[in-house]
N, C-alpha and C positions, 0 to 999 in steps of 0.2 A: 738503485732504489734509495731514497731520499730516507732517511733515519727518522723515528718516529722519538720525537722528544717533547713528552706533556709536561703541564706548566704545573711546578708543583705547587703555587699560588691557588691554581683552581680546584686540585686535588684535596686543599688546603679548606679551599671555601665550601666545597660540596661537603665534604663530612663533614662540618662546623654547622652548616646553613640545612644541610639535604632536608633533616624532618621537618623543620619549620616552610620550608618550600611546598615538601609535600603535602601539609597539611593546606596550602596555598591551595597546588593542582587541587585536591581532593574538593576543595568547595566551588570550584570549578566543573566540576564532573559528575558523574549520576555513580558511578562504581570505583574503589580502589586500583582496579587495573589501568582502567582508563586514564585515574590519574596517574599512575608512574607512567604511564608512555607518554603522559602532555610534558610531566618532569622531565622528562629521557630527551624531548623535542625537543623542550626549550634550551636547557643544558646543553645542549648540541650545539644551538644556536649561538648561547651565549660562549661555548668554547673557541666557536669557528673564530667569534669577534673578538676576542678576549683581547689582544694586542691591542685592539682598537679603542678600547674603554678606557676613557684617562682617569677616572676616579672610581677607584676601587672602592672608594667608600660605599658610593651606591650603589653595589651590584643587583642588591635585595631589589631595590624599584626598577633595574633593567632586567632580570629573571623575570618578575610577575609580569613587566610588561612583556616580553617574550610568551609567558604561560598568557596572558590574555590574549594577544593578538594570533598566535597557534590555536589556540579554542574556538575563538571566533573564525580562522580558517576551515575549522571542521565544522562547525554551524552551517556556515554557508555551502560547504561542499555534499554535505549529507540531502540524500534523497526522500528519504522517508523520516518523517519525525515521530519521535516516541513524545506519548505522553501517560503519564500515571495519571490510575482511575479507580476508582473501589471498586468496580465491579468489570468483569473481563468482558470485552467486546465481540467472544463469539457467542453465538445465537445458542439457545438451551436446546439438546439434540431432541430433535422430532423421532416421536419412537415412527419407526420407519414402515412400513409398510409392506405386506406381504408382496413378491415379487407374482405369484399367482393372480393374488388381487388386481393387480395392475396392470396384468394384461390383461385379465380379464373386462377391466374397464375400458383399456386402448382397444378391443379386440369390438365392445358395443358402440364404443363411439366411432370406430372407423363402418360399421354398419349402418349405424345413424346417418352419417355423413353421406353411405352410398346413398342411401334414402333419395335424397335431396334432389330437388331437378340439377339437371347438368349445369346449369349457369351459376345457379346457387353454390353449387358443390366449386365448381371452379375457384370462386371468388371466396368462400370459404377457408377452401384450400390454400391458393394464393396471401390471403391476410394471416391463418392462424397455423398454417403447416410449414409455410414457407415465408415466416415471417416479414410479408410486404407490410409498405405502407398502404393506403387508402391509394393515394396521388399513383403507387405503384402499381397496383392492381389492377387500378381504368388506365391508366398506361399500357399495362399487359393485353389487356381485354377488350381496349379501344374504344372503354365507354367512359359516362363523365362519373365523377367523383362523386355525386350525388347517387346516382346508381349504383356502384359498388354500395356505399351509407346504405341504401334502404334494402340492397338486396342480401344483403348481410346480416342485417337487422332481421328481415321475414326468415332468413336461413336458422337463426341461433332459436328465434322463437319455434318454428319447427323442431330444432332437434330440444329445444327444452319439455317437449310436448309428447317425444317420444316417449313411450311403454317401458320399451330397452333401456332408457338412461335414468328411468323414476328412483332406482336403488340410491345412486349418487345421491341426489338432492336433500 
C-alpha cells in the first residue's frame, strides 16, 4: 500500500485561504452546505493537481476556477430547477368534500347516464369514462367523428336536463 503523504504546502494554503474561498463557494450557491461541498469538490480537485500548478502564486484564480466550473457541472446535471418566489406554488387546500356527498353525486350521474339511449350512453362513456378522444371513440364505434361531436353534445344536453342532477348545478 503506497504511503499517503500530503503536501504541507496545501495544508498550508487551505487554512490561510479556506474562509475567503468559502465565502467564494457561498456566492456561488443558494445554502451554506452546499457551498462547503463545491469548497470540499474543488479543493479535491485542486489537490489531485497540485504538483501540476507551477505558480503557486495563483492558486486563488485556479480554486475559483475549479469552484466555477464544479458549479456549473451541477447546473447542468441537475433535473429539476428551484426557483424562489414569494408566494409557494401549491394550490390553497379545497375544503374537501363530504365523501357521502360524492357518491351520492357519482351514484345520480351514473343513473343519468343509464338514462341515455344506448349509443349516447356508449359514446359518453367512451369520451368521459374512459377517457377517449373524439378520433377515438368513432374508431371504437366505427362511426365518423362528427357523430360521436353531435351525439355527445345531444347526450350532455340530456343529462343537464335531468331532475336527478338539478341539485349540482
Amino acid at each position: 500500500m503506497p504511503s499517503y503523504t500530503p503536501y504541507a504546502s496545501f495544508s498550508s494554503y487551505v487554512q490561510a485561504r479556506g474562509p475567503v474561498l468559502l465565502r467564494t463557494a457561498r456566492s456561488l450557491t443558494s445554502n451554506a452546505s452546499d457551498a462547503e461541498d463545491l469548497l470540499q469538490t474543488a479543493l479535491t480537485k485542486t489537490y489531485v493537481a497540485w504538483e501540476r500548478i507551477e505558480d503557486h502564486r495563483a492558486l486563488d484564480g485556479y480554486v475559483r476556477r475549479a469552484l466555477l466550473n464544479t458549479r456549473t457541472s451541477q447546473w447542468r446535471k441537475r433535473k429539476v430547477d428551484e426557483f424562489v418566489c414569494d408566494e409557494l406554488p401549491e394550490p390553497a387546500t379545497v375544503p374537501s368534500t363530504d365523501p357521502a356527498e360524492q357518491q351520492v353525486l357519482h351514484d345520480a350521474m351514473w343513473r343519468a347516464v343509464m338514462k341515455l339511449p344506448d349509443r349516447q350512453r356508449a359514446m359518453v362513456v367512451l369520451r368521459y369514462y374512459e377517457d377517449l378522444s373524439e378520433a377515438q371513440t368513432a374508431e371504437v364505434l366505427g362511426v365518423s367523428i362528427g357523430t360521436v361531436k353531435s351525439a355527445v353534445s345531444r347526450a350532455l344536453g340530456k343529462l343537464r336536463e335531468d331532475p336527478e342532477l338539478s341539485p349540482v348545478r
